[in-house]
C-alpha angles and dihedrals in degrees: 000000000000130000136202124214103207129209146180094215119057086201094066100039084060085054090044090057101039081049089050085049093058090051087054102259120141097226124165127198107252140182109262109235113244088242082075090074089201140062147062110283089277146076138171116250121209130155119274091247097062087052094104076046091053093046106052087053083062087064100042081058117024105212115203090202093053098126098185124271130270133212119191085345089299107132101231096173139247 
């Protein structure tokens, strides 16, 4: 299943995923659907399975704009 980390900065949705990258999860830059209600017209896409992954880069580096993560347009929290 995929998941979206959603953000209100597409500057630092580009520096999440390159930080994903470097943790070794496939992510992908990807319009944010409009059922978000936030953002910035993109979020960053990864696998289900790399989301403890995803959140743990959260903490390395904390992003003000981080507005939570999405899977299937179901909000799952940030």
């Amino acid at each position: 299943m995929t998941v979206l980390a959603v953000f209100r900065s597409r500057a630092q949705t580009l520096d999440f995923i390159a930080l994903l990258r470097t943790l070794g999860v496939p992510a992908q830059a990807v319009s944010t659907p409009k059922e978000a209600g936030v953002g910035c017209g993109i979020s960053a896409r990864f696998d289900e399975r790399f989301l403890e992954k995803a959140k743990l880069a959260l903490k390395k580096k904390p992003y003000s704009s981080f507005a939570g993560f999405l899977r299937e347009g179901r909000y799952l929290g940030g």
